[in-house]
C-alpha positions in Angstrom: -6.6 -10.0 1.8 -3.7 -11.9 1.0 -2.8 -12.6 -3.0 0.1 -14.6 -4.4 -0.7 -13.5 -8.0 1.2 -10.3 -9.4 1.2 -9.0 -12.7 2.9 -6.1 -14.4 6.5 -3.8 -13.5 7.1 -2.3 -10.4 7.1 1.5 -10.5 5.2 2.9 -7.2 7.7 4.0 -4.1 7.8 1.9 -1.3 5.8 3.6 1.4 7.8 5.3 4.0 7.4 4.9 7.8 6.3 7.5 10.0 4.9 7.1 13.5 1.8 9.3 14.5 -0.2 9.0 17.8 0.1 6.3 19.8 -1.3 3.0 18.6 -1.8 4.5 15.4 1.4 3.8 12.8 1.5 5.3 8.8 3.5 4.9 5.8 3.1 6.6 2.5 4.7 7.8 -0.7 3.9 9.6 -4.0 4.8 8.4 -7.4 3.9 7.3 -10.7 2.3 3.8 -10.8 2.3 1.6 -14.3 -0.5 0.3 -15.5 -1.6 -3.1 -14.2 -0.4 -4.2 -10.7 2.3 -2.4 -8.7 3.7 -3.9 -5.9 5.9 -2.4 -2.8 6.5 -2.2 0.4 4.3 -0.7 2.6 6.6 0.3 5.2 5.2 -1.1 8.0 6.5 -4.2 10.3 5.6 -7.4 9.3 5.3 -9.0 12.5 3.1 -6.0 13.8 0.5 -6.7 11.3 0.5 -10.8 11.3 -2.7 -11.6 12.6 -4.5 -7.9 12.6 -4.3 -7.8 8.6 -7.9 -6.4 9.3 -6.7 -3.4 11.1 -4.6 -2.6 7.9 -6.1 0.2 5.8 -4.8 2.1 2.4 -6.1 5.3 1.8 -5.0 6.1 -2.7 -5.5 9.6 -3.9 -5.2 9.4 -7.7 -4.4 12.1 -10.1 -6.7 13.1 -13.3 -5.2 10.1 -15.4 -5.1 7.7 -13.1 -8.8 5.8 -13.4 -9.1 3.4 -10.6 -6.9 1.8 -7.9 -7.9 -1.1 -6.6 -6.1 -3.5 -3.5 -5.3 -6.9 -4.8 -4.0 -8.0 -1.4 -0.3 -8.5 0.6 1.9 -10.9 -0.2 2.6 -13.9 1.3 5.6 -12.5 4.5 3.0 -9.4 4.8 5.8 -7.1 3.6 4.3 -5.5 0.6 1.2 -4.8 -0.5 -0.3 -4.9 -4.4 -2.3 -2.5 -6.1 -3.9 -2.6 -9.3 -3.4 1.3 -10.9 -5.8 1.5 -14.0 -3.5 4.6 -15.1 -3.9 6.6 -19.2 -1.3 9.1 -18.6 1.7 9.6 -16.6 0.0 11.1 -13.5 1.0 10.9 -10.0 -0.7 9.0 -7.0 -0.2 9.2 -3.1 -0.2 5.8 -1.4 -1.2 5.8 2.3 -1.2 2.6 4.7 -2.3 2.9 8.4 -2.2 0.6 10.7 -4.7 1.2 13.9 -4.1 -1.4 16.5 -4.9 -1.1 20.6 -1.9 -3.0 21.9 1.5 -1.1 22.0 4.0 -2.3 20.3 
């Protein structure tokens, strides 16, 4: 899952932290992603995900111009994540990560 290779600005949010039930942890936001690959945090600990990178999901809902999103991967110190935002217009997209893991933190 991991990429080191990044094209394009940076536009989309960083994902914001909110805890839900226990062993299950989210972050998202809502913006306007450029065209090509956006890259932000996705507001979730580092150290919590090294190791269970599989347990890490993103969950995109994409408005009417945005044609695809597609994960390119985490960087390198599992801070951020990279997605590739095919987008025509100037719409809006909502960026969830969760995290489902069965040890407590």
């Amino acid at each position: 899952m991991r990429s080191t290779a990044c094209q394009g600005s940076v536009s989309f949010p960083d994902l914001q932290p909110y805890e839900g039930p226990p062993s299950v942890y989210h972050a998202e936001a809502e913006g306007v992603p450029v065209n090509g690959v956006n890259e932000f945090s996705h507001g979730l600990r580092p150290e919590m995900i090294q190791g269970h990178e599989s347990e890490l999901e993103f969950h995109v809902w994409i408005g009417t111009s945005i044609l695809d999103a597609e994960l390119v991967g985490l960087s390198d110190d599992l801070s951020k994540v990279r997605i590739n935002f095919i987008q025509t217009g100037a719409d809006s997209a909502k960026v969830r990560a969760v995290f489902i893991h069965s040890t407590p933190y």
